[in-house]
mmCIF entry with sequence, helices, sheets and N, C-alpha, C, O atoms, coordinates in Angstrom:
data_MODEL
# 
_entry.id   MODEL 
# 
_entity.id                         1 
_entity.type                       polymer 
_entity.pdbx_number_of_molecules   1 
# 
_entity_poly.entity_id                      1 
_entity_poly.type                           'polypeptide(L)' 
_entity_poly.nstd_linkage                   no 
_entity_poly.nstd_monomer                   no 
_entity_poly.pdbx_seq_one_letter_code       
;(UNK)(UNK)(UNK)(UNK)(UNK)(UNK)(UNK)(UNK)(UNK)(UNK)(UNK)(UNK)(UNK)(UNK)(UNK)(UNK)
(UNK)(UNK)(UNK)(UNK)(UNK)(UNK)(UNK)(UNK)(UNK)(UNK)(UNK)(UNK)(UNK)(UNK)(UNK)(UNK)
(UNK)(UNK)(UNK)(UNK)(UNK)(UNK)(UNK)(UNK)(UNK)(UNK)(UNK)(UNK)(UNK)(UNK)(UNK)(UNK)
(UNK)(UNK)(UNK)(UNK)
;
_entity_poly.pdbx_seq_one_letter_code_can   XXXXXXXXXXXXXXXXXXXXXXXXXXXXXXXXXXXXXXXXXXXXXXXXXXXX 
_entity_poly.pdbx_strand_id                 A 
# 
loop_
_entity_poly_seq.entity_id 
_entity_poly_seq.num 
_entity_poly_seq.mon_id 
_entity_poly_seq.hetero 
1 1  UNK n 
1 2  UNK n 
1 3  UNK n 
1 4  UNK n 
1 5  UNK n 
1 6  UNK n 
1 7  UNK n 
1 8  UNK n 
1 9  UNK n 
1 10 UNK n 
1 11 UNK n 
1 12 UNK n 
1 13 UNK n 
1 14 UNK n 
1 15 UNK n 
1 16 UNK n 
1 17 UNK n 
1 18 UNK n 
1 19 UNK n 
1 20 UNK n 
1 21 UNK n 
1 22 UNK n 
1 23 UNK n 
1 24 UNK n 
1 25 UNK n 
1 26 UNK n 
1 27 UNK n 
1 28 UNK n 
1 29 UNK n 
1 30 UNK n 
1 31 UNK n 
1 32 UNK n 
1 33 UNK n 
1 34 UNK n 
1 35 UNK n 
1 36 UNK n 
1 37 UNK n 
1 38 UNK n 
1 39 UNK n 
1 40 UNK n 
1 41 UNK n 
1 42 UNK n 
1 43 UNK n 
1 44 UNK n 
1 45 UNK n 
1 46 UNK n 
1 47 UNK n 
1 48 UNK n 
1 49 UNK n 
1 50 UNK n 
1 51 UNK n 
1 52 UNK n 
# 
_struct_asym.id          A 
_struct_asym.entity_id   1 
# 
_struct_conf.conf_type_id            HELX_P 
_struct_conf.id                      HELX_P1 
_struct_conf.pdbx_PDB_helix_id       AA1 
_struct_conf.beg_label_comp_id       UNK 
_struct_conf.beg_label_asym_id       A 
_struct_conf.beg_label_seq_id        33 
_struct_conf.pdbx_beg_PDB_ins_code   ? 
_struct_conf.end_label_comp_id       UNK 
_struct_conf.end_label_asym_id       A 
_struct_conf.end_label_seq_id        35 
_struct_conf.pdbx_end_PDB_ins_code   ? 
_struct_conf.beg_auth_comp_id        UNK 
_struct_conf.beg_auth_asym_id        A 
_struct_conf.beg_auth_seq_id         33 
_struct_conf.end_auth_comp_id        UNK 
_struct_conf.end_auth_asym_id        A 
_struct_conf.end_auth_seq_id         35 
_struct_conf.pdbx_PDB_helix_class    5 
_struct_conf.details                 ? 
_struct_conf.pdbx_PDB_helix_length   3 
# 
_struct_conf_type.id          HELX_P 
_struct_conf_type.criteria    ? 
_struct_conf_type.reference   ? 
# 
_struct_sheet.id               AA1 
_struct_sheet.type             ? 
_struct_sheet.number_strands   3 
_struct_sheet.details          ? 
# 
loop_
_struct_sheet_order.sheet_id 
_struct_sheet_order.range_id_1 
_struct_sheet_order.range_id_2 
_struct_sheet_order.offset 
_struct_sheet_order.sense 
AA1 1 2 ? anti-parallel 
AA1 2 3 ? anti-parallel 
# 
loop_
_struct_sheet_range.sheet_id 
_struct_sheet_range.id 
_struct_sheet_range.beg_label_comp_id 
_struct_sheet_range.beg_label_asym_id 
_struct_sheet_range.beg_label_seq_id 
_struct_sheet_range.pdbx_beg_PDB_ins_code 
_struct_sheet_range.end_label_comp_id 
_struct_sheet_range.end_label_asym_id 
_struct_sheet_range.end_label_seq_id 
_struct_sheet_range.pdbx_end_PDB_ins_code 
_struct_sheet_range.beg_auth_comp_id 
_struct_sheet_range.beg_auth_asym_id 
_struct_sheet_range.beg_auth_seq_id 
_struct_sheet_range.end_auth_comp_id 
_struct_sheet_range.end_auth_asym_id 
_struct_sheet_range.end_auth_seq_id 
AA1 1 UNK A 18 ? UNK A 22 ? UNK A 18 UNK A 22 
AA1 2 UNK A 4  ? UNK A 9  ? UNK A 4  UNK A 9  
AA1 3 UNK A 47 ? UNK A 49 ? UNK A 47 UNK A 49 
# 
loop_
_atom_site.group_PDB 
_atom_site.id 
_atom_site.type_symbol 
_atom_site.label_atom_id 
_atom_site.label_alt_id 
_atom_site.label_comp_id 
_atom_site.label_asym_id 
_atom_site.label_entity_id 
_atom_site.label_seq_id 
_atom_site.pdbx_PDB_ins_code 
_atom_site.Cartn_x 
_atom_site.Cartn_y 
_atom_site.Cartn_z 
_atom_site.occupancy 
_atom_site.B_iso_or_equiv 
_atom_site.pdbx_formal_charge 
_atom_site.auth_seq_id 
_atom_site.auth_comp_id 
_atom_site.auth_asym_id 
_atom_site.auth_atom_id 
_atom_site.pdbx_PDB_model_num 
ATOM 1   N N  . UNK A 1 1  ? -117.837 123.074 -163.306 1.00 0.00 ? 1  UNK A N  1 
ATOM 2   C CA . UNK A 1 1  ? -117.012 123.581 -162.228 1.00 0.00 ? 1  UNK A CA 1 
ATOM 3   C C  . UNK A 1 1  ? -116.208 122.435 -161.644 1.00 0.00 ? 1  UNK A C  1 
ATOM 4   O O  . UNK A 1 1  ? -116.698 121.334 -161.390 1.00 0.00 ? 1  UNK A O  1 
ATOM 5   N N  . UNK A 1 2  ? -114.811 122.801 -161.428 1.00 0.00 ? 2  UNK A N  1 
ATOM 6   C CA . UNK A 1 2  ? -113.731 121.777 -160.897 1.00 0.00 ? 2  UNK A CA 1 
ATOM 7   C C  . UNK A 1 2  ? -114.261 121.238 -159.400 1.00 0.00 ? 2  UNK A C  1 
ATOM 8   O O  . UNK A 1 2  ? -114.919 122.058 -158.759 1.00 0.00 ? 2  UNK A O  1 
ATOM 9   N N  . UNK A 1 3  ? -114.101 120.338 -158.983 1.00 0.00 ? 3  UNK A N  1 
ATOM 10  C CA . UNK A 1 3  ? -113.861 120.063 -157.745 1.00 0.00 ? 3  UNK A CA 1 
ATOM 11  C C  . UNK A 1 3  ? -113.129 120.592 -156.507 1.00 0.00 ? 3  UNK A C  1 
ATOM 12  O O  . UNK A 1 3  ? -111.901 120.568 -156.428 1.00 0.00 ? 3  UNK A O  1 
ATOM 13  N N  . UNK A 1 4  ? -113.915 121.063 -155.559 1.00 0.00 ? 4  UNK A N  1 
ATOM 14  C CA . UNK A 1 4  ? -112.895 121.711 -154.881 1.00 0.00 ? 4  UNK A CA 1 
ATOM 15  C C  . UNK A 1 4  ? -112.942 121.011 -153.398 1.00 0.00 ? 4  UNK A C  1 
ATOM 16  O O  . UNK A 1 4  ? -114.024 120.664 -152.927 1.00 0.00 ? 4  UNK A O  1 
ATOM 17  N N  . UNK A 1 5  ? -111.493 120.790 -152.563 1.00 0.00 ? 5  UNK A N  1 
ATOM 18  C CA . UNK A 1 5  ? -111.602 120.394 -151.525 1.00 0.00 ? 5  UNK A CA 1 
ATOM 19  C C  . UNK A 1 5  ? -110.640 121.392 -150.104 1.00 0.00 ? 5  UNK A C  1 
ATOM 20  O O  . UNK A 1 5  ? -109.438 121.658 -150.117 1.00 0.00 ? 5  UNK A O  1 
ATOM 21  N N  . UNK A 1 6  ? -111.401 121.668 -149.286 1.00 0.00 ? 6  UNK A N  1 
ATOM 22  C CA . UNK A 1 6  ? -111.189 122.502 -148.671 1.00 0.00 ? 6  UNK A CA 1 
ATOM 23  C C  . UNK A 1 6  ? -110.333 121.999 -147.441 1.00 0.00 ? 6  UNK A C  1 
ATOM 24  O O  . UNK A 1 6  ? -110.917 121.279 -146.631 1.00 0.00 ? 6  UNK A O  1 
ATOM 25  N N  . UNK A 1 7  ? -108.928 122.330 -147.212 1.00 0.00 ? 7  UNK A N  1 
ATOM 26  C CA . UNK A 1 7  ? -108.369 121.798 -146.344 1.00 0.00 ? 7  UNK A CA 1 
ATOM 27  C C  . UNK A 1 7  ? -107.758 122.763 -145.263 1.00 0.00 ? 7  UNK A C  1 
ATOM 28  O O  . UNK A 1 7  ? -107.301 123.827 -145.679 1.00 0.00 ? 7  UNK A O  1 
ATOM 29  N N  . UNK A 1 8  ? -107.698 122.450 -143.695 1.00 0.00 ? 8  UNK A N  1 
ATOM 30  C CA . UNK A 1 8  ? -107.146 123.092 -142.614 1.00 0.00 ? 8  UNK A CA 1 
ATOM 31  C C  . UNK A 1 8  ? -105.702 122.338 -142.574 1.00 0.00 ? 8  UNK A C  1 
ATOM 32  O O  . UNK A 1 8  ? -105.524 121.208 -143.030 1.00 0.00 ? 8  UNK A O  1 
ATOM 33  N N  . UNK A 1 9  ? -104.661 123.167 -141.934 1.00 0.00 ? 9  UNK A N  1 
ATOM 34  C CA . UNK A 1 9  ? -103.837 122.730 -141.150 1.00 0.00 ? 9  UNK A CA 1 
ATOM 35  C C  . UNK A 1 9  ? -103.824 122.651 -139.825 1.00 0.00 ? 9  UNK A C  1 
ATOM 36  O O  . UNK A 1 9  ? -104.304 123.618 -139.234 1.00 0.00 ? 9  UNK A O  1 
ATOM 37  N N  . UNK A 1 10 ? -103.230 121.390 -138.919 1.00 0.00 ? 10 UNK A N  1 
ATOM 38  C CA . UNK A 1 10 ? -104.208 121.565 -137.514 1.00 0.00 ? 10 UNK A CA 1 
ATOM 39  C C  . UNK A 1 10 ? -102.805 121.751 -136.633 1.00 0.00 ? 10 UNK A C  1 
ATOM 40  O O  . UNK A 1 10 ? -102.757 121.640 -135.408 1.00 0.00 ? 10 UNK A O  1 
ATOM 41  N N  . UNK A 1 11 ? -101.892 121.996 -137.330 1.00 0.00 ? 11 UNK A N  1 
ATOM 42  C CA . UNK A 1 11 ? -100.368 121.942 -136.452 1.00 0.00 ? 11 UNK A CA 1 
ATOM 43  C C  . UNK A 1 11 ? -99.948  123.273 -135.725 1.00 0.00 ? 11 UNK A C  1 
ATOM 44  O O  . UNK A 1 11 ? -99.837  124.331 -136.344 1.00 0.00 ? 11 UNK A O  1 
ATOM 45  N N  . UNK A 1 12 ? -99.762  123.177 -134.616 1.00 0.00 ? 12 UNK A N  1 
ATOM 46  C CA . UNK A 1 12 ? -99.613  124.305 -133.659 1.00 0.00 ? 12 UNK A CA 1 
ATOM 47  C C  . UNK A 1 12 ? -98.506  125.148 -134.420 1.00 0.00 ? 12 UNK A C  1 
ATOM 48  O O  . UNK A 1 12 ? -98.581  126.375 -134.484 1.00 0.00 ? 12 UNK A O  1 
ATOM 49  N N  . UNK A 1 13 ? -97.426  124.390 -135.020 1.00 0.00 ? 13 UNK A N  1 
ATOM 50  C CA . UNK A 1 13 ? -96.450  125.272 -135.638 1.00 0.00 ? 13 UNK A CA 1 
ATOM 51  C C  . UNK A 1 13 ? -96.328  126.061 -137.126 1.00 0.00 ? 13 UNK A C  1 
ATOM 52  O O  . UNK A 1 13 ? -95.357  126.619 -137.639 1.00 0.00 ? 13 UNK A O  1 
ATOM 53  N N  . UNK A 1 14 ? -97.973  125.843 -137.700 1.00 0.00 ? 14 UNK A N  1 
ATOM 54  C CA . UNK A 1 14 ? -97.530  126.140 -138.960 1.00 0.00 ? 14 UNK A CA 1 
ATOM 55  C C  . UNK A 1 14 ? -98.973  127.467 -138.571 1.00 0.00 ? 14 UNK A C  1 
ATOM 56  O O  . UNK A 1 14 ? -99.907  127.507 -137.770 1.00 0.00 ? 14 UNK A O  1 
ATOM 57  N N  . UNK A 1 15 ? -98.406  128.438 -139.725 1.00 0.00 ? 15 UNK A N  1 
ATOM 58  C CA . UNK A 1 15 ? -98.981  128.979 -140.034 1.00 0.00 ? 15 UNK A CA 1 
ATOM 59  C C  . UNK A 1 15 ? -100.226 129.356 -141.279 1.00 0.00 ? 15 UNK A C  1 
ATOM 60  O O  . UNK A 1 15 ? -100.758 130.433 -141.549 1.00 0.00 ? 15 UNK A O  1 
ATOM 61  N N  . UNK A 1 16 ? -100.387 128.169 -141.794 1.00 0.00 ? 16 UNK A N  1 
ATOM 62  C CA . UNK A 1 16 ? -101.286 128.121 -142.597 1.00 0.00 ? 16 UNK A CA 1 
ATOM 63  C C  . UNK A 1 16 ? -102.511 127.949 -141.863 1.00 0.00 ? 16 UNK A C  1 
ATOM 64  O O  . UNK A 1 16 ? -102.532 127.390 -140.767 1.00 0.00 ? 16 UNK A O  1 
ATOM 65  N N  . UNK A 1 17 ? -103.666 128.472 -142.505 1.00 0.00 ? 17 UNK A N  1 
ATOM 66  C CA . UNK A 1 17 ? -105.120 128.250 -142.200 1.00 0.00 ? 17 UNK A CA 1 
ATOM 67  C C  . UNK A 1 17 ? -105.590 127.166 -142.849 1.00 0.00 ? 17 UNK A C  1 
ATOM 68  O O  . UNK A 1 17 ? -105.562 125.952 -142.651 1.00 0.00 ? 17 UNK A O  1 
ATOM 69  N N  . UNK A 1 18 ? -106.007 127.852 -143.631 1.00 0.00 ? 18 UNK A N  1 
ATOM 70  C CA . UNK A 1 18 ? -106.905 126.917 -144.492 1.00 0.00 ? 18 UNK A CA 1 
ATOM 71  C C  . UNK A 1 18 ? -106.326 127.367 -146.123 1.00 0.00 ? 18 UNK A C  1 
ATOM 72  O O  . UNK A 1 18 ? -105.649 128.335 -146.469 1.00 0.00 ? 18 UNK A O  1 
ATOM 73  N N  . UNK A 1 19 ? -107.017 126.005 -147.082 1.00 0.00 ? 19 UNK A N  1 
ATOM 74  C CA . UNK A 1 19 ? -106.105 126.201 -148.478 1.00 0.00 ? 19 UNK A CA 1 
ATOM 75  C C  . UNK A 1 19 ? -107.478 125.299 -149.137 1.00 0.00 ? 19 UNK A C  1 
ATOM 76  O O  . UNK A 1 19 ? -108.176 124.474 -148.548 1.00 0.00 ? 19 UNK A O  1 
ATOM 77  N N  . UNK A 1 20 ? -107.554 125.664 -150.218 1.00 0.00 ? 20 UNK A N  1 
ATOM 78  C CA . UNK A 1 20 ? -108.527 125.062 -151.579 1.00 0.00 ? 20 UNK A CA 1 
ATOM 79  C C  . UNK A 1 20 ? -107.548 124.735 -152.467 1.00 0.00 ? 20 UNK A C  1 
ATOM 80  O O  . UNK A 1 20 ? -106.603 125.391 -152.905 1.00 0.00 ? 20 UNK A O  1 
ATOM 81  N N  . UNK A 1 21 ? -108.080 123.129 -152.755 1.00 0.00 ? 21 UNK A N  1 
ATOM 82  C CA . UNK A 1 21 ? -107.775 122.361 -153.987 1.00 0.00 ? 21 UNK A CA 1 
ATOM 83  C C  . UNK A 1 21 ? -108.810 122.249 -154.972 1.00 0.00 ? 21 UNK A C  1 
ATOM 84  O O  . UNK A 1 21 ? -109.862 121.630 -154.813 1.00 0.00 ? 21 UNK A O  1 
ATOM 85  N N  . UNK A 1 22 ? -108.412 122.965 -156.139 1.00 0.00 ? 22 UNK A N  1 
ATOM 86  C CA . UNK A 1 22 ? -109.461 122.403 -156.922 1.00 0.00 ? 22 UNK A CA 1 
ATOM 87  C C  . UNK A 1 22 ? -108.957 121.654 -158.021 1.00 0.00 ? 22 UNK A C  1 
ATOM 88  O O  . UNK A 1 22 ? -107.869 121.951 -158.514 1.00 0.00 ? 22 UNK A O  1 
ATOM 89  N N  . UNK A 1 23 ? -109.810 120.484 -158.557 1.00 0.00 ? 23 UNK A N  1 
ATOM 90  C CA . UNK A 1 23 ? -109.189 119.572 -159.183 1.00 0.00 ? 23 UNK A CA 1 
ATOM 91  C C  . UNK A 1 23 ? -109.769 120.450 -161.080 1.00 0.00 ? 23 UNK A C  1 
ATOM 92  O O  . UNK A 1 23 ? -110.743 121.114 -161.436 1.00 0.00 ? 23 UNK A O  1 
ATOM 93  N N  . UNK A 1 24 ? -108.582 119.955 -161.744 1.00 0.00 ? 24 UNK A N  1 
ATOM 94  C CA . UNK A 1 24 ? -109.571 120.464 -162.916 1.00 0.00 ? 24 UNK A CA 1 
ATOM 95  C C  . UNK A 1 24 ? -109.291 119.019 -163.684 1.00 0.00 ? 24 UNK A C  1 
ATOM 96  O O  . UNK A 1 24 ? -109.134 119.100 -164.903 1.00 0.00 ? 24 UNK A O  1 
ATOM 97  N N  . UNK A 1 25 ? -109.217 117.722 -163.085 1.00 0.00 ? 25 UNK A N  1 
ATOM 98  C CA . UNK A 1 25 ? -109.225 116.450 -163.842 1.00 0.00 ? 25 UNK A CA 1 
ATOM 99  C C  . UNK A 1 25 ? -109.808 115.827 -163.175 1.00 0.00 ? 25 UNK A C  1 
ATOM 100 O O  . UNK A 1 25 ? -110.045 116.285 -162.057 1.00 0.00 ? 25 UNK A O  1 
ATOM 101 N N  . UNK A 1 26 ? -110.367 114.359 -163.567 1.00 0.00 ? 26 UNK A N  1 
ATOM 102 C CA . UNK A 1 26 ? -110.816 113.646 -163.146 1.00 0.00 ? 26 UNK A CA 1 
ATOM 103 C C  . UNK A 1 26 ? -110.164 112.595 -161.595 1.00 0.00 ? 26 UNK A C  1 
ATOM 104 O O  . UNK A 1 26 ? -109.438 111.722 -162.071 1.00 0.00 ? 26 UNK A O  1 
ATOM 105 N N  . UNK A 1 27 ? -110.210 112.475 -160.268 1.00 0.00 ? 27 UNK A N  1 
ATOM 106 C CA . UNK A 1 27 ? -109.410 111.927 -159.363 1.00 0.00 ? 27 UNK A CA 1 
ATOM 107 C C  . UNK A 1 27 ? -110.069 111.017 -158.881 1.00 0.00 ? 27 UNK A C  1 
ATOM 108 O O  . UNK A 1 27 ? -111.205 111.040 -158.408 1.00 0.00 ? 27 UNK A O  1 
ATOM 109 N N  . UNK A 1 28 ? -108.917 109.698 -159.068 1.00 0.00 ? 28 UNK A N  1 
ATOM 110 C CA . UNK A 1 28 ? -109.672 108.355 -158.476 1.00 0.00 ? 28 UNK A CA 1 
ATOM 111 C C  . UNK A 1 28 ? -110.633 108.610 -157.122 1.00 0.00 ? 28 UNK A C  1 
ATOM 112 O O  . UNK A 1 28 ? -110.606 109.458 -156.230 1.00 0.00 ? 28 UNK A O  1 
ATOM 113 N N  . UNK A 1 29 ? -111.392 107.598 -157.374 1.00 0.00 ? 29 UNK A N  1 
ATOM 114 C CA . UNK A 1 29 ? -112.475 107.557 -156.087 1.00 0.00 ? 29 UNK A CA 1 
ATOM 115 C C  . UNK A 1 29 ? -112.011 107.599 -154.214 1.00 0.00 ? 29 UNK A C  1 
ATOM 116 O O  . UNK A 1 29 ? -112.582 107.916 -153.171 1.00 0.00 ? 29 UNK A O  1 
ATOM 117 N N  . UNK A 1 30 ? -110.503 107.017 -154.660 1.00 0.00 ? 30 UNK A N  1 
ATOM 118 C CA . UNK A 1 30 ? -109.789 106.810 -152.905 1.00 0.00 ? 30 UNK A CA 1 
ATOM 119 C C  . UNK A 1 30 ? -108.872 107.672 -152.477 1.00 0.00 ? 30 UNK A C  1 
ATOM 120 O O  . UNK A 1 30 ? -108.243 107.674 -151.419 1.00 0.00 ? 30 UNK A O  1 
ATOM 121 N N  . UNK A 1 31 ? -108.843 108.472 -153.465 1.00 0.00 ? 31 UNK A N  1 
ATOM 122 C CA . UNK A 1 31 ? -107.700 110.036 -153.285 1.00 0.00 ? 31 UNK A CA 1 
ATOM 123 C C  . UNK A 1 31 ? -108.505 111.077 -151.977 1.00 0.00 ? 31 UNK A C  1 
ATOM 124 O O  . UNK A 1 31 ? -109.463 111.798 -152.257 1.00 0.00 ? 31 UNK A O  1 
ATOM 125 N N  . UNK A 1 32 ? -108.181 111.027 -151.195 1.00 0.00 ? 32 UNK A N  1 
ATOM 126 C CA . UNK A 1 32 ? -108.455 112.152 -149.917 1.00 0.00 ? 32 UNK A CA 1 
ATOM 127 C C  . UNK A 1 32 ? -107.485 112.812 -149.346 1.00 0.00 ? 32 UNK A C  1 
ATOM 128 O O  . UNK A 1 32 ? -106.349 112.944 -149.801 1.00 0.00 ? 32 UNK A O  1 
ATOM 129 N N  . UNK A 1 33 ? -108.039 113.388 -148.004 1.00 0.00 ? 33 UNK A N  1 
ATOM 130 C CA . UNK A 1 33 ? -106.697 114.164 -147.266 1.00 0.00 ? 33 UNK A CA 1 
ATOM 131 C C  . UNK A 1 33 ? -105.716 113.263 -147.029 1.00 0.00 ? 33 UNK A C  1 
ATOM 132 O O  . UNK A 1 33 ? -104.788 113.705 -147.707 1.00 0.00 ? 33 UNK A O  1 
ATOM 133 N N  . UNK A 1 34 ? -105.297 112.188 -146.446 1.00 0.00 ? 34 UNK A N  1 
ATOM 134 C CA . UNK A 1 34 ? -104.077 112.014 -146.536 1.00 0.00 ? 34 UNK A CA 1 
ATOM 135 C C  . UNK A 1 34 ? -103.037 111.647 -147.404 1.00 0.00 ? 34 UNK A C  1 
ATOM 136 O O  . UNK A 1 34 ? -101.869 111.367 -147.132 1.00 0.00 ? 34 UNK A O  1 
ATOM 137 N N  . UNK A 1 35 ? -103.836 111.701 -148.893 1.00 0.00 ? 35 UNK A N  1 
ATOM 138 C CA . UNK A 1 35 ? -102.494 111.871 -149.981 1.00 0.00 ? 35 UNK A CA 1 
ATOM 139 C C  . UNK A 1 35 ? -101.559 113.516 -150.048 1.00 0.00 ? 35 UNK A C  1 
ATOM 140 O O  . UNK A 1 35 ? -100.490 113.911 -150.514 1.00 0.00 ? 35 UNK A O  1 
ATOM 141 N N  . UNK A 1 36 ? -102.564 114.018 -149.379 1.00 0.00 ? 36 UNK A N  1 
ATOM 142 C CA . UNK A 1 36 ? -101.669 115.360 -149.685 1.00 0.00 ? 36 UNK A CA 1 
ATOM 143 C C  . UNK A 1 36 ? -100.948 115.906 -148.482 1.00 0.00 ? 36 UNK A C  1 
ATOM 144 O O  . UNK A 1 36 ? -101.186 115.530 -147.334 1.00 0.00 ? 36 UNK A O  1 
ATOM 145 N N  . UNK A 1 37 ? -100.003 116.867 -148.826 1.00 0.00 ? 37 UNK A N  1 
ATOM 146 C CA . UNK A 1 37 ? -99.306  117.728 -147.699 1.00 0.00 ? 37 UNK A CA 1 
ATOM 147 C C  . UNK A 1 37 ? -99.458  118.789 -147.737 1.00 0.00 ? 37 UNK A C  1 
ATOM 148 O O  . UNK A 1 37 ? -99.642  119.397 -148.792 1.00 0.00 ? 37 UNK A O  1 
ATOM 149 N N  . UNK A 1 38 ? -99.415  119.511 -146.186 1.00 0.00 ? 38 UNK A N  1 
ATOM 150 C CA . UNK A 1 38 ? -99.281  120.805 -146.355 1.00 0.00 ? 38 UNK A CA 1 
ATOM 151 C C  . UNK A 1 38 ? -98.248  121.753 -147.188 1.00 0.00 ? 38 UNK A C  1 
ATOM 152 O O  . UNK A 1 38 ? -97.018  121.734 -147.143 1.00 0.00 ? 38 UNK A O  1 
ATOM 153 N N  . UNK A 1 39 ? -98.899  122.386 -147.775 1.00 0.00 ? 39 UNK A N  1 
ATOM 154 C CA . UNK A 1 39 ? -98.176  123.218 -148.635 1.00 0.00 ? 39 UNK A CA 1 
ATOM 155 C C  . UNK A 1 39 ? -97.119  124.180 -147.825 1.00 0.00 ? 39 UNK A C  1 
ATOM 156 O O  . UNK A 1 39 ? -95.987  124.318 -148.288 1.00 0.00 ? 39 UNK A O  1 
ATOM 157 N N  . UNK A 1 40 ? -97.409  124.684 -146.905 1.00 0.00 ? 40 UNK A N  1 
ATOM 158 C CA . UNK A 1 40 ? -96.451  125.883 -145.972 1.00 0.00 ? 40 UNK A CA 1 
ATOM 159 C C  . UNK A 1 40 ? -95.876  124.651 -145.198 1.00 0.00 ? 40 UNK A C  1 
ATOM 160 O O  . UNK A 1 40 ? -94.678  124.761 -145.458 1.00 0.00 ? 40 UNK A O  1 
ATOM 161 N N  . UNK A 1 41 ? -96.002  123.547 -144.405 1.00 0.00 ? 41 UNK A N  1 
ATOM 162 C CA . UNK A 1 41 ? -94.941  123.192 -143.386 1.00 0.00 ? 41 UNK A CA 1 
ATOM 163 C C  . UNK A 1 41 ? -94.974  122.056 -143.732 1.00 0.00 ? 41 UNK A C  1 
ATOM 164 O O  . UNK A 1 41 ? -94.400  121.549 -142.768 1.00 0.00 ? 41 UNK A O  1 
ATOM 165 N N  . UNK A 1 42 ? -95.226  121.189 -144.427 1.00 0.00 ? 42 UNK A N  1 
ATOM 166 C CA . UNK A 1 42 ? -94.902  119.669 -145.590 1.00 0.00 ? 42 UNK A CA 1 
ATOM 167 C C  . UNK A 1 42 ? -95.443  118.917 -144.277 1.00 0.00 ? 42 UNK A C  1 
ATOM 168 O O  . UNK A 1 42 ? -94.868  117.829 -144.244 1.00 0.00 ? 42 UNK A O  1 
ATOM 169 N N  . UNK A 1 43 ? -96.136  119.023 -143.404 1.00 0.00 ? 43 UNK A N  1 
ATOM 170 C CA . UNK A 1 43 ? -96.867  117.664 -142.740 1.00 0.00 ? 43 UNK A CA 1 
ATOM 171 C C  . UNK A 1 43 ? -98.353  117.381 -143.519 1.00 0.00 ? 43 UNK A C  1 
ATOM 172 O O  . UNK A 1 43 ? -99.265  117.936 -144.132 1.00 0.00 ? 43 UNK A O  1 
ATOM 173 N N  . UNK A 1 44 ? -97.847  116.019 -142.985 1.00 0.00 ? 44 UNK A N  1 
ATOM 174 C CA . UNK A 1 44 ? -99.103  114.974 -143.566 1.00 0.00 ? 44 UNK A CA 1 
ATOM 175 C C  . UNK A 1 44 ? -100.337 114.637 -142.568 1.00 0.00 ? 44 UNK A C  1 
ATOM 176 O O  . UNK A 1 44 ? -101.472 114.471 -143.016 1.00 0.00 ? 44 UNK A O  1 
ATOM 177 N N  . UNK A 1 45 ? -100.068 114.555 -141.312 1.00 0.00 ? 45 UNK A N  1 
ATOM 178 C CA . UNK A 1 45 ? -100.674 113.798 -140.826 1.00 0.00 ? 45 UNK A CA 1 
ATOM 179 C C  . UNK A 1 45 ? -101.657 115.256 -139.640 1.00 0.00 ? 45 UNK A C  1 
ATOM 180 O O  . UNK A 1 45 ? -102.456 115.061 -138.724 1.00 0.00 ? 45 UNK A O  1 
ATOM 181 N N  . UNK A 1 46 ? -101.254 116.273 -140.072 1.00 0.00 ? 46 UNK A N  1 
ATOM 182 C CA . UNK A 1 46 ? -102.058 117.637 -139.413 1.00 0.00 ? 46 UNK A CA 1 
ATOM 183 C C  . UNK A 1 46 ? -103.304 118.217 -140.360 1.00 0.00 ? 46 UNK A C  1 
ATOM 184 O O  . UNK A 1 46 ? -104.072 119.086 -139.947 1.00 0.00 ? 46 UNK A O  1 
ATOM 185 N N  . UNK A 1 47 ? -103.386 117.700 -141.503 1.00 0.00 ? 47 UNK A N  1 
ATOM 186 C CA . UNK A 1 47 ? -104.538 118.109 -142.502 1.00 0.00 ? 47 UNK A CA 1 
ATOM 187 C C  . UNK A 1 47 ? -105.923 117.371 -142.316 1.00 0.00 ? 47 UNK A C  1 
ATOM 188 O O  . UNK A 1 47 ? -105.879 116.226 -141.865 1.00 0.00 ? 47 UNK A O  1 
ATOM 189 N N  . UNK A 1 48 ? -106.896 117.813 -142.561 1.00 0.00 ? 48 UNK A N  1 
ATOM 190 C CA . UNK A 1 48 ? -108.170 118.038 -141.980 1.00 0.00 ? 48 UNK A CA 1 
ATOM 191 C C  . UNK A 1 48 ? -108.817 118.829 -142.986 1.00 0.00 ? 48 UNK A C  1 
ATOM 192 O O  . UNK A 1 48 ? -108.456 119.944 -143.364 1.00 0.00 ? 48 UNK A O  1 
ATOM 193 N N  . UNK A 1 49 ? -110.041 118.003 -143.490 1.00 0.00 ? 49 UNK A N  1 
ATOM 194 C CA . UNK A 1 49 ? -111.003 118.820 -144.718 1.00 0.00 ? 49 UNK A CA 1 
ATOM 195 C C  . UNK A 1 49 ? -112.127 119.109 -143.626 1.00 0.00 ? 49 UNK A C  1 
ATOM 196 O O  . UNK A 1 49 ? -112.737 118.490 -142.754 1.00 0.00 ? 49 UNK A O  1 
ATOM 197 N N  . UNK A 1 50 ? -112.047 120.619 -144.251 1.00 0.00 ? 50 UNK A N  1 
ATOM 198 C CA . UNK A 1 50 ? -112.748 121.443 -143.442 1.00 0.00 ? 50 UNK A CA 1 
ATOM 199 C C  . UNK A 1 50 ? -114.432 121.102 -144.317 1.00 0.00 ? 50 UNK A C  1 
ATOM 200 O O  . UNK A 1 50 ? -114.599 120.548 -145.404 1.00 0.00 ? 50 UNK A O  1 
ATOM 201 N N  . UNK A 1 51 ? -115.322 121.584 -143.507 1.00 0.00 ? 51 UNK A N  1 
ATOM 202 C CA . UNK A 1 51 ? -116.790 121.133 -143.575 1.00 0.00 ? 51 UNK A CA 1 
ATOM 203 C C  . UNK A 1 51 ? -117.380 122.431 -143.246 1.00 0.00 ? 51 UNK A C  1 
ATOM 204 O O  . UNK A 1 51 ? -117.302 123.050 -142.185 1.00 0.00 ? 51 UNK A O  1 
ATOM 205 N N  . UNK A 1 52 ? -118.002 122.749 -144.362 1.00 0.00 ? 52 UNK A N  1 
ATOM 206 C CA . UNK A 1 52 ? -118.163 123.927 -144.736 1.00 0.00 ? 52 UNK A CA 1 
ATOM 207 C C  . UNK A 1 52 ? -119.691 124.065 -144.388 1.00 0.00 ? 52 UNK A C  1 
ATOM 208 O O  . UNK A 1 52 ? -120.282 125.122 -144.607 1.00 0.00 ? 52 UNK A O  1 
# 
């Protein structure tokens, strides 16, 4: 089973909730939330892995 990482958006203006990444390759050891962006409103710095 891929890796999956579970991310919130925390920005008052977007409408996204929450979104799953799942990896189906291998990802360096220092890759976390802030390499990625929100998918619905392209901020970086409002993402937050949710803890399930």
């Amino acid at each position: 089973m891929p890796a999956t990482l579970e991310l919130t958006c925390t920005s008052d203006d977007c409408e996204m909730d929450m979104f799953d990444m799942h990896y189906t390759y291998d990802m360096p050891d220092d890759v976390g939330v802030e390499d990625f962006q929100c998918p619905y409103c392209g901020g970086t710095d409002c993402l937050e892995e949710t803890m399930g």
